[in-house]
C-alpha positions as CSV (number, residue, x, y, z in Angstrom):
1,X,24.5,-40.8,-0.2
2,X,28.2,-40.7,0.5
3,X,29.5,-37.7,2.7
4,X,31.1,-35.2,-0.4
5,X,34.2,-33.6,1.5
6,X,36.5,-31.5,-0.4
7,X,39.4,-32.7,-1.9
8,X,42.6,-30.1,-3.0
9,X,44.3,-31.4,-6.1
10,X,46.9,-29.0,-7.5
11,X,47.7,-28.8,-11.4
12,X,51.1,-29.5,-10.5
13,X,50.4,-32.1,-8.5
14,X,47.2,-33.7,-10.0
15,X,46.8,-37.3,-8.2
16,X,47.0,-35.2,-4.9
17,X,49.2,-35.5,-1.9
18,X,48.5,-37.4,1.6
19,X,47.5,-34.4,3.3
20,X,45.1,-32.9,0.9
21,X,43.2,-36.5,0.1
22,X,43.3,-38.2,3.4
23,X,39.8,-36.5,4.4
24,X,37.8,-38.7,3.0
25,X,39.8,-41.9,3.7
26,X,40.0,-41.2,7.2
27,X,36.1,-40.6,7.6
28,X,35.1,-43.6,6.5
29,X,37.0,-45.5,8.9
30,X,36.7,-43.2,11.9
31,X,33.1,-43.0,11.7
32,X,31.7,-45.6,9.4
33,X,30.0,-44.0,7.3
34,X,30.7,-43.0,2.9
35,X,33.1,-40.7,1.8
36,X,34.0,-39.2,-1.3
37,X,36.0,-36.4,-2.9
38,X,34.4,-33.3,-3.9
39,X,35.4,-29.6,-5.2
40,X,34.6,-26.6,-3.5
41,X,31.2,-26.2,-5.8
42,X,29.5,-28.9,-4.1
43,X,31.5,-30.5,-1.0
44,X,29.7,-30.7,2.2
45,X,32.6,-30.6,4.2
46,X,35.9,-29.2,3.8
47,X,38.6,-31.4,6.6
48,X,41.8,-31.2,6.6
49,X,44.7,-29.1,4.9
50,X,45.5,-25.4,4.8
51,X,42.5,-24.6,2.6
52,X,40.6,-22.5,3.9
53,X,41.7,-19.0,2.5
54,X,41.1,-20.7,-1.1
55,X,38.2,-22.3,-0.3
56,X,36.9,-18.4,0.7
57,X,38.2,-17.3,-2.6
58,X,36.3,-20.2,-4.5
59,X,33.0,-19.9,-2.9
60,X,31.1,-18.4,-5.8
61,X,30.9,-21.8,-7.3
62,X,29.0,-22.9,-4.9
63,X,26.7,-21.0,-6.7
64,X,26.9,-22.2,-10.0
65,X,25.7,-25.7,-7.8
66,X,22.5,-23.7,-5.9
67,X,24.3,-23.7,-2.7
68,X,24.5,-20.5,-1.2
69,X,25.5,-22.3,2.6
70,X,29.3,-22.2,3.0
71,X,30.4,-26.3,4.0
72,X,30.9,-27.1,7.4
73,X,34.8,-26.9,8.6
74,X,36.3,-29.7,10.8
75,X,39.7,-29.4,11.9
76,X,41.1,-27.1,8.5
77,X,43.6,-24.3,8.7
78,X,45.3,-21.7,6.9
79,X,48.3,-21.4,5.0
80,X,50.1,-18.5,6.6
81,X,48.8,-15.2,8.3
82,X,46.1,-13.0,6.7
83,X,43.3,-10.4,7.1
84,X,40.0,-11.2,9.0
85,X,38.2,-14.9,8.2
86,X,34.2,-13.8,8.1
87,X,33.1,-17.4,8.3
88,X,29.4,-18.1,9.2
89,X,29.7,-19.5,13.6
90,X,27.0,-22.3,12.6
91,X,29.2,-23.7,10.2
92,X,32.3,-23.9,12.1
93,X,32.9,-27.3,14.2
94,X,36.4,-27.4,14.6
95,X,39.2,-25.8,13.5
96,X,43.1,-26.9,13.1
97,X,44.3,-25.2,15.7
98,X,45.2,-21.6,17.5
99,X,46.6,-19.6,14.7
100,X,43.7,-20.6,12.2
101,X,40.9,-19.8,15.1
102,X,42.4,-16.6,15.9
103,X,42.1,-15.6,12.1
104,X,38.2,-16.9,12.1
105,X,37.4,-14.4,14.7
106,X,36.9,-17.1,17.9
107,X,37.8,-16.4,21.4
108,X,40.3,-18.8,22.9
109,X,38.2,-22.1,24.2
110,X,35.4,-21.2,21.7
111,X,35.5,-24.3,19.4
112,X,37.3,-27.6,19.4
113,X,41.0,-27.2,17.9
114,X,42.9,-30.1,15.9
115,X,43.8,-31.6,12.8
116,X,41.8,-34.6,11.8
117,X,44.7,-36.9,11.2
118,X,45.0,-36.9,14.9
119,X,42.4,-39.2,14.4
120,X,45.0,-41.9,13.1
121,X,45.7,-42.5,16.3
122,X,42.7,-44.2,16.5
123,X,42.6,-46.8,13.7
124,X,43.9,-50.6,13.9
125,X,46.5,-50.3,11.4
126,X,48.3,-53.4,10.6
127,X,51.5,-53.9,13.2
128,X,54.9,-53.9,10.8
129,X,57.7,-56.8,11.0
130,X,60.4,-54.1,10.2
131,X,60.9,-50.6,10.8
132,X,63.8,-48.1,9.7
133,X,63.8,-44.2,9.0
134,X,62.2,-42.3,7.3
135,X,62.3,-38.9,5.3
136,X,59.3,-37.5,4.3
137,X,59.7,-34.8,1.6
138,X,56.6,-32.5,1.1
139,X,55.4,-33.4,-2.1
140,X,57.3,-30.3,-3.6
141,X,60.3,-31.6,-2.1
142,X,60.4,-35.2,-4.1
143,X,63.2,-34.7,-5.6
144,X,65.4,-32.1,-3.4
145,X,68.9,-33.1,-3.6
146,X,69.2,-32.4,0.3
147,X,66.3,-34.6,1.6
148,X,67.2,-37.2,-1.0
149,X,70.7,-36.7,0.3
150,X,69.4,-36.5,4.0
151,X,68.3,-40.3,3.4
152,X,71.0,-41.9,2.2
153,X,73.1,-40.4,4.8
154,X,71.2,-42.3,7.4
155,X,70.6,-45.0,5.2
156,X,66.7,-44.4,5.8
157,X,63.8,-45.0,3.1
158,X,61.8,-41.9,1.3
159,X,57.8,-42.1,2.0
160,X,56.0,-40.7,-1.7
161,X,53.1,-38.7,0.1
162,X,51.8,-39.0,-3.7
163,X,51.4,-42.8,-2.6
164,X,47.7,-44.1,-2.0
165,X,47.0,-43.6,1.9
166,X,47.3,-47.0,2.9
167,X,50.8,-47.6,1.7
168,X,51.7,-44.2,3.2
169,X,50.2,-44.9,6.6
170,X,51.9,-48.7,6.7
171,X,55.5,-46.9,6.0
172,X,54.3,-44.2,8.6
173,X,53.7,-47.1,11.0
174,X,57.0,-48.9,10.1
175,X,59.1,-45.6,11.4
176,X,61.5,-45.8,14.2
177,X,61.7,-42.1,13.4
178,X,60.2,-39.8,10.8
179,X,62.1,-36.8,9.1
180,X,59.5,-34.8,7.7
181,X,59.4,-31.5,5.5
182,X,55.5,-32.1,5.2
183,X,53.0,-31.3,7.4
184,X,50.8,-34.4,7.2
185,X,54.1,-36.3,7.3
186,X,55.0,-35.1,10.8
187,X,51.5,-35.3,12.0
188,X,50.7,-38.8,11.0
189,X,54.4,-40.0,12.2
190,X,53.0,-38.2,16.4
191,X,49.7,-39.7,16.0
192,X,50.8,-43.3,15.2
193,X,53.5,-42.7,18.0
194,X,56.5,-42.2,16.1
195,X,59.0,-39.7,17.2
196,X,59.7,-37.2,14.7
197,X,61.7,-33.8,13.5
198,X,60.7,-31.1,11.4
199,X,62.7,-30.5,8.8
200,X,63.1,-27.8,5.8
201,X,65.2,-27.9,2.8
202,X,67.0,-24.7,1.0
203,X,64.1,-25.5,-1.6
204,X,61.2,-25.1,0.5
205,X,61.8,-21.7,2.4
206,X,58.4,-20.9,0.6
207,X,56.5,-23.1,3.0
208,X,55.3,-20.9,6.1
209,X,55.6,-22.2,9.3
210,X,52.6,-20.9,10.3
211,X,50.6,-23.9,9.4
212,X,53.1,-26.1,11.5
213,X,52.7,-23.8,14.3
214,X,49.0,-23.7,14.3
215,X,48.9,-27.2,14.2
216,X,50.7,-28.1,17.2
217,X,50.0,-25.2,19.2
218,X,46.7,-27.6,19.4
219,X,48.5,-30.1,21.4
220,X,50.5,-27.5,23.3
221,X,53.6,-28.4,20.9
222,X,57.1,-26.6,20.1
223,X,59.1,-28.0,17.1
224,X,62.5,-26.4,15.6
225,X,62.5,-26.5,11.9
226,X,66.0,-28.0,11.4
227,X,68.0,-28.2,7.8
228,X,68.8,-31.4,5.9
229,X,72.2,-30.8,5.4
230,X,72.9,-30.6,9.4
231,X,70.7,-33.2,10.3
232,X,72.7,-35.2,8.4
233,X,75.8,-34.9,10.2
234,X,74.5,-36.1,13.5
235,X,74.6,-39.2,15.1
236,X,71.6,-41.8,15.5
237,X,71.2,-40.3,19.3
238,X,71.8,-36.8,18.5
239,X,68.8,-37.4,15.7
240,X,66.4,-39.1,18.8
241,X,67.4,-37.0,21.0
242,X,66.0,-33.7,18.6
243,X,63.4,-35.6,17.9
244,X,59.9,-34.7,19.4
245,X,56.5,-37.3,20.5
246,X,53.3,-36.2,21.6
247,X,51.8,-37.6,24.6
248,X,48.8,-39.8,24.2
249,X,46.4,-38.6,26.3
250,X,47.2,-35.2,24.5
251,X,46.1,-36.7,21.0
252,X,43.1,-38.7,22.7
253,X,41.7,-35.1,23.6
254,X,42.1,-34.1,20.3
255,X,40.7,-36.9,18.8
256,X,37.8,-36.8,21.6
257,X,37.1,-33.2,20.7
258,X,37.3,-34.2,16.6
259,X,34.5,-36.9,17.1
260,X,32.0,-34.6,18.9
261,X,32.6,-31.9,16.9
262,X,31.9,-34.2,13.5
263,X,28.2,-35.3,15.0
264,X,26.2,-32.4,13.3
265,X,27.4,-33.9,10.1
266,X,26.3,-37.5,11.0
C-alpha cells in the first residue's frame, strides 16, 4: 500500500507548486518505496512545505476518516511566527529547521532539523549539456513584471515551479546560478550545488521570511533577501559574488539525519 503523504494544492493554484508536491516524488526515489498524494483526512505523513499551522487547523477531518492519531512530520515548517505548536513527541521525526522546532515546544538538539529536498542532493539526476540562469518566481510571482524583467536583463530562462518535478529538477540542474523568490527554488538550486540568491519582488512582501530563515538556519545559513530591480543592474560577478552555496558535508548531515529520521515510517 503506497505511503499516503499529504499534498497542499491551493484553489488558486490547483495543479500545485514544486514545493508543495515534491513529497511524494522524492520518497519514492530516496527510499524505494510507493508514494502518493493525500489530504489532511487521511495522509500518513505530512513532508515538506510550511504546512503545519493548517494542517493543525484541519485536523478534525481526520476524523471524518476514523483517525484520531495526528500523521507523522518529517522535515515540515511553518509559515511565519505563531502561538505554541501542541504536537504529540511520538509523532514528530523531524522538523524543517530551528524556528519551526522552537514553535513545537523542542529543546535545541532534540529532533533532527531539515527540509527533505536536501535530499536531492542525493539522487542521480541526469548531467545537463547546457546551463544558463535562472529566475525562479514563487508560483505567485509568475508573472511579476520585476522577476520577468529580472530575466531578460540577464538574459536568463524562467523555471514554472507549476512544471512536473522532473522538468523542474533538470532546469534546476542546468543552473550556473539560480535567482529565486521561492523557497523550494532556492533549496533545490544548494542541494544540487548551484549557487544561489534570494530574491523578493515589490509583489511578494507578503511572503515572510521566516520560512527562509528556519530553513537554513538548519544548515547554519545567512541569506539577504535582495530586490529584482537591483539585482538587475549588477554585473555577472557582482551577481556570483552575492550569491550563496552550502557546503556538502553540511547537506550530507542533513540528509543523513532525514533518512534516520524517516525509518519509523518504513
Amino acid at each position: 500500500m503506497p505511503l499516503r503523504v499529504y499534498t497542499y494544492r491551493s484553489r488558486r493554484f490547483p495543479a500545485g507548486n514544486f514545493g508543495d508536491v515534491i513529497s511524494p516524488w522524492l520518497i519514492e526515489r530516496v527510499f524505494d518505496i510507493p508514494a502518493r498524494a493525500a489530504d489532511v483526512g487521511d495522509c500518513d505523513l505530512v513532508a515538506a512545505g510550511s504546512v503545519l499551522d493548517l494542517v493543525m487547523s484541519r485536523r478534525w477531518r481526520r476524523w471524518l476518516h476514523g483517525k484520531f492519531e495526528l500523521p507523522y512530520l518529517w522535515g515540515t515548517g511553518t509559515a511565519r511566527p505563531g502561538p505554541l505548536i501542541q504536537y504529540p513527541r511520538q509523532r514528530l521525526l523531524a522538523l524543517r529547521g530551528p524556528s519551526t522546532a522552537q514553535r513545537c515546544g523542542c529543546a535545541e538538539g532534540e529532533l533532527p532539523l531539515g527540509d527533505p529536498v536536501w535530499l536531492l542532493a542525493e539522487l542521480q539526476l541526469a548531467t545537463p549539456t547546457t546551463r544558463k540562469i535562472n529566475v525562479i518566481p514563487h508560483i505567485s510571482h509568475a508573472q511579476d513584471r520585476e522577476m520577468r524583467n529580472l530575466a531578460i536583463r540577464l538574459g536568463a530562462g524562467l523555471i514554472d515551479l507549476g512544471a512536473d518535478i522532473d522538468s523542474v529538477c533538470a532546469s534546476i540542474k542546468a543552473s550556473t546560478l539560480v535567482i529565486s523568490s521561492s523557497l523550494h527554488g532556492l533549496l533545490g538550486a544548494l542541494a544540487l550545488g548551484i549557487p544561489a540568491i534570494w530574491c523578493t519582488p515589490d509583489s511578494g512582501r507578503g511572503l515572510h521570511p521566516w520560512k527562509f530563515s528556519d530553513a537554513l538556519g538548519a544548515v547554519d545559513t545567512k541569506m539577504v533577501c535582495h530586490r529584482p530591480e537591483t539585482l538587475a543592474t549588477l554585473s555577472m560577478d557582482a551577481l556570483y559574488d552575492l550569491a550563496t552555496q552550502v557546503s556538502t558535508a553540511r547537506i550530507a548531515e542533513r540528509c543523513d539525519a532525514l533518512r534516520s529520521a524517516f525509518s519509523p515510517v518504513l
